[in-house]
C-alpha positions as CSV (number, residue, x, y, z in Angstrom):
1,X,18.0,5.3,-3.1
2,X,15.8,7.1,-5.2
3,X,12.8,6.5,-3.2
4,X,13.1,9.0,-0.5
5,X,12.7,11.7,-3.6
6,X,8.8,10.7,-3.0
7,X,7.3,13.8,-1.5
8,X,3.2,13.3,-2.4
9,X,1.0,11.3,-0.6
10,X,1.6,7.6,-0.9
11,X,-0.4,4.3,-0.2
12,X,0.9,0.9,-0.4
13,X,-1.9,-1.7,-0.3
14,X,0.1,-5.3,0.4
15,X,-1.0,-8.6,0.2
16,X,0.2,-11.2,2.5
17,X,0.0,-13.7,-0.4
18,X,1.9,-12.2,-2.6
19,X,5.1,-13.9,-2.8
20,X,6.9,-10.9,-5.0
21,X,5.8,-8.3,-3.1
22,X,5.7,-9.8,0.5
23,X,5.5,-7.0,3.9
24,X,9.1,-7.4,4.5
25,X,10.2,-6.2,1.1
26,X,7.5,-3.3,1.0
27,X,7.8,-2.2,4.8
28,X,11.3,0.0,4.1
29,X,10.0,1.2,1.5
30,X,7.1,2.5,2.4
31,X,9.5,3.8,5.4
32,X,11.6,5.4,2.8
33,X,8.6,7.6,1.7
34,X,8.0,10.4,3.9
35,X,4.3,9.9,5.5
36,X,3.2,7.0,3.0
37,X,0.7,4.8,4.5
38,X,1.2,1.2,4.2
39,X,-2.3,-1.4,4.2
40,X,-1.9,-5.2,4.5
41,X,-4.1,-7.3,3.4
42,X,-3.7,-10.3,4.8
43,X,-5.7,-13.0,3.0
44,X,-5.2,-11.5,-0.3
45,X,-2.3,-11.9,-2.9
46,X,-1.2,-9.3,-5.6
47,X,-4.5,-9.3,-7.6
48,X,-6.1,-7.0,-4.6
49,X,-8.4,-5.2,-6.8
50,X,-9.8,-8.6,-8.0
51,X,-9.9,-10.7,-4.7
52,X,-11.4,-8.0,-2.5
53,X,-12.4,-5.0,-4.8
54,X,-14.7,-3.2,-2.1
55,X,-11.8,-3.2,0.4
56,X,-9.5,-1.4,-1.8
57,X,-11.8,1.0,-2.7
58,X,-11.8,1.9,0.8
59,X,-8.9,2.0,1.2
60,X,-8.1,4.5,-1.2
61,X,-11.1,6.2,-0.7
62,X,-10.6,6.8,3.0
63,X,-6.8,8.1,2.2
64,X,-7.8,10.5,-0.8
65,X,-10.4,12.3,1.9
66,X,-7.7,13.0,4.0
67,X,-5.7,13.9,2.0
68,X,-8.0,17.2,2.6
């Protein structure tokens, strides 16, 4: 319930091979959070920043700068 208190700028980066943290579980969530942005990865798992370290630093790096 807690998570609709969220009120700053929010990414979720999801891998579709994590079986803890699949899309289904982190979709309402990232509903929850007012204007969070939610980025699936689809061949990677929940070591992101490992398995494809460039793409994630797009991927935050391209949310920061708008963050303007």
């Amino acid at each position: 319930d807690r998570i609709r208190e969220i009120k700053v700028p929010t990414l979720m980066l999801i891998g579709g091979r994590d079986p803890g943290h699949t899309p289904e579980r982190a979709l309402p969530i990232a509903r929850a959070i007012t204007g969070a942005k939610m980025v699936f990865f689809e061949d990677e798992g929940h070591y992101m920043p490992v398995e494809s370290p460039q793409r994630v630093v797009n991927e935050i790096t391209s949310f920061v700068s708008q963050l303007g």
